[in-house]
C-alpha positions in Angstrom: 76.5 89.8 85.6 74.4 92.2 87.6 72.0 91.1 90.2 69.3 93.1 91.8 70.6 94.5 95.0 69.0 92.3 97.8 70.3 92.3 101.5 68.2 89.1 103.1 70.6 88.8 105.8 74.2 89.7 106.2 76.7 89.5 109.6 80.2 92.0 109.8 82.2 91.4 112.4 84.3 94.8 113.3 87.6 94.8 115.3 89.6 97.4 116.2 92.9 99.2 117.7 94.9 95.6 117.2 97.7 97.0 119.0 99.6 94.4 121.4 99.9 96.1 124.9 103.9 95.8 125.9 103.0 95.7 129.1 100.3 92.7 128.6 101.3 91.2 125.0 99.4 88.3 123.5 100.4 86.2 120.6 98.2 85.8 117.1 97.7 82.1 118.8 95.8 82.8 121.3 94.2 85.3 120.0 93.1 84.0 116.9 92.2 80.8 119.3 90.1 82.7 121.7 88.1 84.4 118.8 87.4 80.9 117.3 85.6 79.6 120.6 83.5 82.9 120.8 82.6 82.1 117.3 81.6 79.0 118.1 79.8 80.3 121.2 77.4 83.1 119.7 76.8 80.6 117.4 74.5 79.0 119.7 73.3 82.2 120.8 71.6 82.5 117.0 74.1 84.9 116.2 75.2 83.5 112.0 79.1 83.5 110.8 80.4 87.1 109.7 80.2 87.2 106.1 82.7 90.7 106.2 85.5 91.8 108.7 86.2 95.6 109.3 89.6 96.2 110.8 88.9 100.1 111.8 92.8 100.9 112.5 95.2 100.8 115.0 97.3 97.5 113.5 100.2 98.1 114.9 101.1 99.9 118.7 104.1 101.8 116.7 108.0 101.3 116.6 110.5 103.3 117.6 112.5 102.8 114.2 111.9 100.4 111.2 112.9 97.3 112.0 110.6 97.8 115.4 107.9 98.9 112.7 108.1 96.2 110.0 108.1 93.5 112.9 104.4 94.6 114.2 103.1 94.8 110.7 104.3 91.5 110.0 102.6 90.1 113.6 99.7 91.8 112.8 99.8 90.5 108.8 100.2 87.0 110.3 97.4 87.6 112.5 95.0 88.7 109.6 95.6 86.5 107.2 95.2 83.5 109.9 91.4 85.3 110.2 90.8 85.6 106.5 91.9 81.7 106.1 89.5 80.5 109.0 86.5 83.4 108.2 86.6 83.3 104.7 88.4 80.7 103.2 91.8 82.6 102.4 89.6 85.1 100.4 91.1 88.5 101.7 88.4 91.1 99.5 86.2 90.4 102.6 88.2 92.3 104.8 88.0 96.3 105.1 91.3 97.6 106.2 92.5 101.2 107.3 94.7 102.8 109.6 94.8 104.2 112.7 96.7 106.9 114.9 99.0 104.0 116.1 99.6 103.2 112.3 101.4 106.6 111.7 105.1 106.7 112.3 106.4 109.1 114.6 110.1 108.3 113.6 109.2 109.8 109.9 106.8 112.7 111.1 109.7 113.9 113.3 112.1 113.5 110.7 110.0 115.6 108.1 110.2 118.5 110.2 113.3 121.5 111.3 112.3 123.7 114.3 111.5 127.3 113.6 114.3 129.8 115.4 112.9 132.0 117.7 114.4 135.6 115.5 111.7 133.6 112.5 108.6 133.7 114.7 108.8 136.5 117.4 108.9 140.2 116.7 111.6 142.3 118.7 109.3 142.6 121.8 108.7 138.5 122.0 105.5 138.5 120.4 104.8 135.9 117.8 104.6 137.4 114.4 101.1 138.2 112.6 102.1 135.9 109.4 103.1 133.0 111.9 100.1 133.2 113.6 97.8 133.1 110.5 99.6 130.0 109.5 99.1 128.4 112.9 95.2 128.2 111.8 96.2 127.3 108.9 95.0 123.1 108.5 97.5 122.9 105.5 100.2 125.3 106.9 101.9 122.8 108.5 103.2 125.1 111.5 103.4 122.8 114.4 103.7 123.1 118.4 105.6 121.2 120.8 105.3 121.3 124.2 107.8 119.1 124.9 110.6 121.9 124.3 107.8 125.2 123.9 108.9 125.4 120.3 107.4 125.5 116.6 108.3 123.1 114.2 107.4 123.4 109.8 107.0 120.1 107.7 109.8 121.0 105.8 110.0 118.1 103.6 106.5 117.2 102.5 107.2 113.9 101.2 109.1 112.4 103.7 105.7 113.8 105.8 103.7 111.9 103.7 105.8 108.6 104.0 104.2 108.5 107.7 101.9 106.1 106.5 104.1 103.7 104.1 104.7 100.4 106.8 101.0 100.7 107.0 101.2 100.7 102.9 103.2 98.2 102.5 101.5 95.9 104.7 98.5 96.6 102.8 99.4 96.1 99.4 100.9 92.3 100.4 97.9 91.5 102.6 95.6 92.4 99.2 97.7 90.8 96.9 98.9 93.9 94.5 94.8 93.6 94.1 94.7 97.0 96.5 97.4 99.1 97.1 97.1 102.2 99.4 98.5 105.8 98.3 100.8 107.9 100.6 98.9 111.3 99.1 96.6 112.6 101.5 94.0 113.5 99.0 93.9 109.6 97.6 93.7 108.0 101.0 90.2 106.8 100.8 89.1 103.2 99.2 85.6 102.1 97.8 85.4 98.2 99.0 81.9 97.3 96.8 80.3 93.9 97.8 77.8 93.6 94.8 76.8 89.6 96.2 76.0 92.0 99.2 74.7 94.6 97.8 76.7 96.5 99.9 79.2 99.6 99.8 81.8 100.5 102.6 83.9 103.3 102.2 87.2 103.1 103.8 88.7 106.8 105.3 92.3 107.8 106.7 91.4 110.2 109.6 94.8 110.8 110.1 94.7 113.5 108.2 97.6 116.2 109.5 98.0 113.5 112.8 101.9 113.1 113.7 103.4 113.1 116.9 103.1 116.9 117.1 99.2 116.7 116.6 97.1 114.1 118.1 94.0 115.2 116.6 92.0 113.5 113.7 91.2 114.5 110.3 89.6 113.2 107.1 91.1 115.3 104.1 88.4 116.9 102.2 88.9 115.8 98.6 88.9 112.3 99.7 85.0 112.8 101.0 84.9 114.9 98.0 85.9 112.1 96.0 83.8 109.4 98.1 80.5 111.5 97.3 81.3 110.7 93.7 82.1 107.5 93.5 78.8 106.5 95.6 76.2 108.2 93.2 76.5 105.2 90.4 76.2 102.7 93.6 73.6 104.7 94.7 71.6 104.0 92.0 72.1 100.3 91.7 70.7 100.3 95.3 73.7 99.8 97.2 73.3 99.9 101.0 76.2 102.2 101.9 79.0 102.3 104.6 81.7 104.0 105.9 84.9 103.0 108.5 87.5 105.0 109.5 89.5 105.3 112.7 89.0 108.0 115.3 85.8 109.3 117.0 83.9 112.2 116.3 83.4 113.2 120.1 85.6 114.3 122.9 85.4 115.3 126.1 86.3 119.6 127.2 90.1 118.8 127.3 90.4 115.9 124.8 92.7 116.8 121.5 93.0 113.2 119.9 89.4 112.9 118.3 87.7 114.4 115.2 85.2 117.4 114.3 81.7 115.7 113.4 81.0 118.1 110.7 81.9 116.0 108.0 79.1 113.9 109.1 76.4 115.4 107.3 78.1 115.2 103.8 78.3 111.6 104.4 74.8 112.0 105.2 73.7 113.7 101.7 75.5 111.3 100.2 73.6 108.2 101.5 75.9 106.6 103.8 73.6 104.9 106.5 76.4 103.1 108.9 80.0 104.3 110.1 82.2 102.1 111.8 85.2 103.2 114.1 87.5 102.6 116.6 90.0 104.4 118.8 88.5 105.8 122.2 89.2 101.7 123.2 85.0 101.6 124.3 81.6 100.5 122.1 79.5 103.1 121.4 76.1 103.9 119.4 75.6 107.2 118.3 72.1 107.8 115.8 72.9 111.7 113.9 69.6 112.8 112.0 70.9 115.5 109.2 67.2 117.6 109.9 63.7 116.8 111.5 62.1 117.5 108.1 64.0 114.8 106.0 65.3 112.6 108.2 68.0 111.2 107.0 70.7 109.4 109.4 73.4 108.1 110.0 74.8 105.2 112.8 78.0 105.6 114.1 79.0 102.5 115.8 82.3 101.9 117.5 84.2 99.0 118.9 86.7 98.7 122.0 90.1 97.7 121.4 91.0 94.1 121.0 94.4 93.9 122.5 94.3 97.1 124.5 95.7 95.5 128.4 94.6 97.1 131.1 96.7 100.5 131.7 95.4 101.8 128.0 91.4 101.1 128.3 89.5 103.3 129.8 88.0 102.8 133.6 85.7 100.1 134.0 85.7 98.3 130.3 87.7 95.6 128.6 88.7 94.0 125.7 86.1 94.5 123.4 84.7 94.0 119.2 81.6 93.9 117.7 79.1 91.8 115.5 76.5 93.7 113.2 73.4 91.9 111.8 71.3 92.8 109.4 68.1 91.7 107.3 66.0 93.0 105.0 62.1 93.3 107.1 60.1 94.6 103.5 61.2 96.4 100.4 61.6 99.8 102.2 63.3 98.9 105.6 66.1 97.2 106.9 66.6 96.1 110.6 69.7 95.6 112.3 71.5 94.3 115.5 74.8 94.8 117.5 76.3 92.5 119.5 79.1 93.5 121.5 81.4 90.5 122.9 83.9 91.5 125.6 86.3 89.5 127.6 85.1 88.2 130.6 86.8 90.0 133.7 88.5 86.4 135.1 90.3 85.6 132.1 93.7 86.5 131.1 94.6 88.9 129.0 97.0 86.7 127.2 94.4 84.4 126.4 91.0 85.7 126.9 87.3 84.2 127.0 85.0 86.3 125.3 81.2 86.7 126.4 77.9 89.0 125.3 78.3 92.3 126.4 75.5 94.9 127.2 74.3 97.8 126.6 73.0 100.0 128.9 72.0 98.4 132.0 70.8 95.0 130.9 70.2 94.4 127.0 73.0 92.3 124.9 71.8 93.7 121.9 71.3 97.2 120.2 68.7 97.2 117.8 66.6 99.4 115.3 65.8 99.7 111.5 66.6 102.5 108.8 65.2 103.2 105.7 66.5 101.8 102.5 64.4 101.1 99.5 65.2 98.5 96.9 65.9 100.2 93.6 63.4 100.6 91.1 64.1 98.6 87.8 66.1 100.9 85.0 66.8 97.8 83.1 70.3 97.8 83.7 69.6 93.9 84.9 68.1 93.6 81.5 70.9 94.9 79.2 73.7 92.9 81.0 71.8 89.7 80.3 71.6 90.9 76.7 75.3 91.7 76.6 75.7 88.1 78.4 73.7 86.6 75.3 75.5 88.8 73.0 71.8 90.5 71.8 73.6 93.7 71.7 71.5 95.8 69.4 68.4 94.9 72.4 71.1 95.4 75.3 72.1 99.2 73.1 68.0 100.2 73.1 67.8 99.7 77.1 71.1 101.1 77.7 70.7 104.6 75.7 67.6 105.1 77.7 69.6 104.9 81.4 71.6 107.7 83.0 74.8 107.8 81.0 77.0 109.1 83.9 76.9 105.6 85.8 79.9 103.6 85.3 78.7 100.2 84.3 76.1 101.6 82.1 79.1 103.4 80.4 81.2 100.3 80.1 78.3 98.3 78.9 77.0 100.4 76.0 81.0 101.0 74.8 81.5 96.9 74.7 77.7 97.2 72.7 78.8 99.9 70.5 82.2 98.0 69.8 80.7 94.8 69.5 78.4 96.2 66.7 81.0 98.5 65.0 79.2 101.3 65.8 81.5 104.3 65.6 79.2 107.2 65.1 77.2 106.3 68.6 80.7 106.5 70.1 81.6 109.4 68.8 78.7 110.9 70.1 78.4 108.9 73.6 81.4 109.2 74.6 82.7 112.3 73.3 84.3 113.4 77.1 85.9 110.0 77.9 86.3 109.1 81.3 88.8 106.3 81.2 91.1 105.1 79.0 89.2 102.7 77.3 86.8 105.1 76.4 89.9 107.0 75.2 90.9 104.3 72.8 87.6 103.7 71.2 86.5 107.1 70.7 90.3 108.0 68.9 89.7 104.2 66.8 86.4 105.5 66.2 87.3 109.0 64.7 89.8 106.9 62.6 87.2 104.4 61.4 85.0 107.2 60.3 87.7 108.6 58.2 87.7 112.5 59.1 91.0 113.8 60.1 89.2 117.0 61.5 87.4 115.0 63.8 90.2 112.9 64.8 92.4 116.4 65.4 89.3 117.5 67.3 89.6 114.3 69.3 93.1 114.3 70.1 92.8 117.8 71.8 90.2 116.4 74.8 92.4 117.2 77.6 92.1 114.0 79.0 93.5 112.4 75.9 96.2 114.8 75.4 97.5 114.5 78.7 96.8 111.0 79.1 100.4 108.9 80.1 98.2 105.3 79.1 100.7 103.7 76.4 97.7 102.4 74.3 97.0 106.3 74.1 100.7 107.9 73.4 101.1 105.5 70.4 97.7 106.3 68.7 98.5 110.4 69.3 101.8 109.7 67.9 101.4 107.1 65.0 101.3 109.2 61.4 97.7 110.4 60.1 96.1 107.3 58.3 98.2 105.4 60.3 96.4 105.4 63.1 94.6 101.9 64.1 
């Protein structure tokens, strides 16, 4: 059943870069142990039980070959499913997973690629060729440079390239239960992770986009933020507070190579993401990015230390170090919020640390300040799914045909009405351009039902039911004419 969208209070605890030093290891035991007693100590500092995790990437510190790389995913599997059971009572939806530099395989990268011969890139004089050096600044080209022996490399065997990713897949699809899996094509790597008891949204990003071990730099592929933007306008509307995580940072120094361009930023902007959690530069850090001074829109970028990182692989001067966000609704148009960072007091062990409030700044152990987010106003979608709940579908129809047809649940609602009430001229005209398969059944039923083979001829030549691979949808298209059920 749908609920209005309320946010009263809600806690999100965000780790990142998981990756045991070698150098300084420490076991899920004492890890997991350590966390437990800083629990228990912000407790008393007011601070409430996270009611999400974010794990911003960075599982794993990477293998040399597979059985090196399936023995950290399964430490670091152990290790989150341990939280889940003691956070959330086994219940693993409340955990936001996605992967990090770390979590790419060199071993597979370097096996996707052949070196280009020198006679292939360099003209008779030594200079590099024009076509090679358009494809050089070429993102998708997949020309790379190593400096390790001066030479270009080509991905010549895209899927193997793709494959970089799959220990980090596999791990994922057994820590969700078959309930999530995670795709190896760049242009799917994104997740929607929708918290409707929240009334919160958090988009989940690969910004390892093109990263392999010849190109440290991070990316987020286009069609996935493409493909975010659309999947947050029905959300939107139902007053979702939206998120975003991914892994690297979206600054770096004059001579830094492994972060991300910020320009992405602004689309997430325009499409109502208010919060962006990452990790990787091993160091907390509040960013605030207005899109313009007219509208002002913005955006938080919040990111946490490493959690494991020992001391030869943090950056001068910081430690061990995650992060708990707070937030509660202050009126009907504003929300206010508060980090906490906890970090590992300097005289602990790294195997077994003690975790304290951090600061920020010079003195304050907090970082505080409220956005904009209005409730949404009341379309009657709350309305119609209590109808459809009490089976008053014909009342649940009139509130329905009056809301934007393009949202999702309003779409899956009026179809179950429509069904319910053997309506099969309203789905024949609703839901002439189906957008699932379901609707891709009832509307080829429904041009049955109304008994005009032109109609159903004109249905089975929609693209998407033409070209649809759905079984339910091969056996209509192919059952005899009259035959059809």
């Amino acid at each position: 059943m749908h609920k209005e969208m309320k946010i009263e209070k809600l806690t999100i605890a965000h780790i990142s870069d998981l990756h045991r030093s070698p150098d300084r290891p420490i076991t899920n035991t004492a890890l997991l142990g350590s966390l437990l007693r800083d629990l228990d100590s912000y407790a008393t500092e007011g601070i409430a039980k996270p009611d999400l995790l974010i794990v911003s990437g960075d599982l794993v510190h990477g293998g040399n070959d597979e059985a090196e790389s399936r023995g950290q995913y399964s430490e670091a599997f152990d290790f989150l499913c341990k939280v889940t059971d003691e956070l959330f009572n086994g219940d693993r939806s409340k955990v936001v997973l996605v992967p990090g530099n770390h979590d790419v395989s060199w071993a597979i990268s370097n096996e996707s690629m052949e070196k280009i011969e020198e006679t292939e890139i360099a003209d008779t004089n030594g200079d590099l060729k024009k076509e090679i050096l358009l494809q050089i600044n070429k993102a998708y080209a997949g020309i790379k440079w190593s400096w390790r022996d001066r030479s270009f490399y080509r991905v010549s065997e895209k899927a193997i390239y793709n494959a970089r990713l799959v220990y980090f897949a596999e791990m994922y699809q057994d820590f969700y239960g078959g309930q999530r899996t995670y795709s190896l094509e760049p242009d799917s790597q994104l997740e929607i992770f929708d918290y409707e008891e929240f009334g919160i949204t958090i988009v989940g990003f690969n910004s390892c986009f093109n990263n392999d071990h010849l190109n440290r730099a991070g990316s987020i592929n286009p069609e996935c933020i493409a493909k975010a933007g659309m999947e947050l306008r029905g959300l939107k509307k139902r007053g979702r507070l939206i998120m975003s995580t991914w892994h690297h940072n979206t600054k770096g120094g004059p001579y830094d190579q492994d972060y991300m361009e910020d320009t992405f930023l602004r689309t997430l902007i325009s499409d109502g993401v208010k919060f962006a959690f990452h990790g990787h530069q091993h160091r907390k850090e509040v960013i605030r990015l207005e899109s313009n001074i007219i509208d002002q829109e913005r955006i938080f970028i919040l990111s946490a230390g490493s959690l494991c990182a020992g001391p030869s692989e943090l950056p001068s001067g910081h430690s061990p170090q995650y992060n708990i966000i707070e937030l509660s609704r202050t009126n009907d148009e504003k929300i206010h919020f508060k980090l906490f960072s906890r970090e590992k007091i300097p005289e602990s062990p790294f195997d077994n640390p003690v975790w304290c409030a951090g600061v920020f700044g010079t003195s304050a152990t907090n970082y505080s300040d409220t956005i904009e987010h209005k409730r949404p106003p009341d379309t009657g979608l709350s309305q119609a799914e209590k109808f459809v709940g009490e089976r008053r579908y014909r009342e649940a129809i009139e509130l329905l045909e009056n809301i934007d047809l393009e949202d999702p649940l309003v779409r899956m609602l009026l179809l179950e009405c429509y069904l319910q009430e053997d309506n099969y001229s309203a789905i024949l005209r609703a839901f002439i351009d189906p957008k699932n398969n379901a609707e891709c059944v009832a509307l080829i039923n429904s041009g049955l039902a109304a008994g005009n083979n032109q109609d159903v001829e004109k249905i089975l030549n929609i693209a998407s039911i033409e070209e649809a691979q759905d079984h339910s949808i091969i056996h209509l298209r192919e059952q005899p004419k009259g035959k059809r059920k």
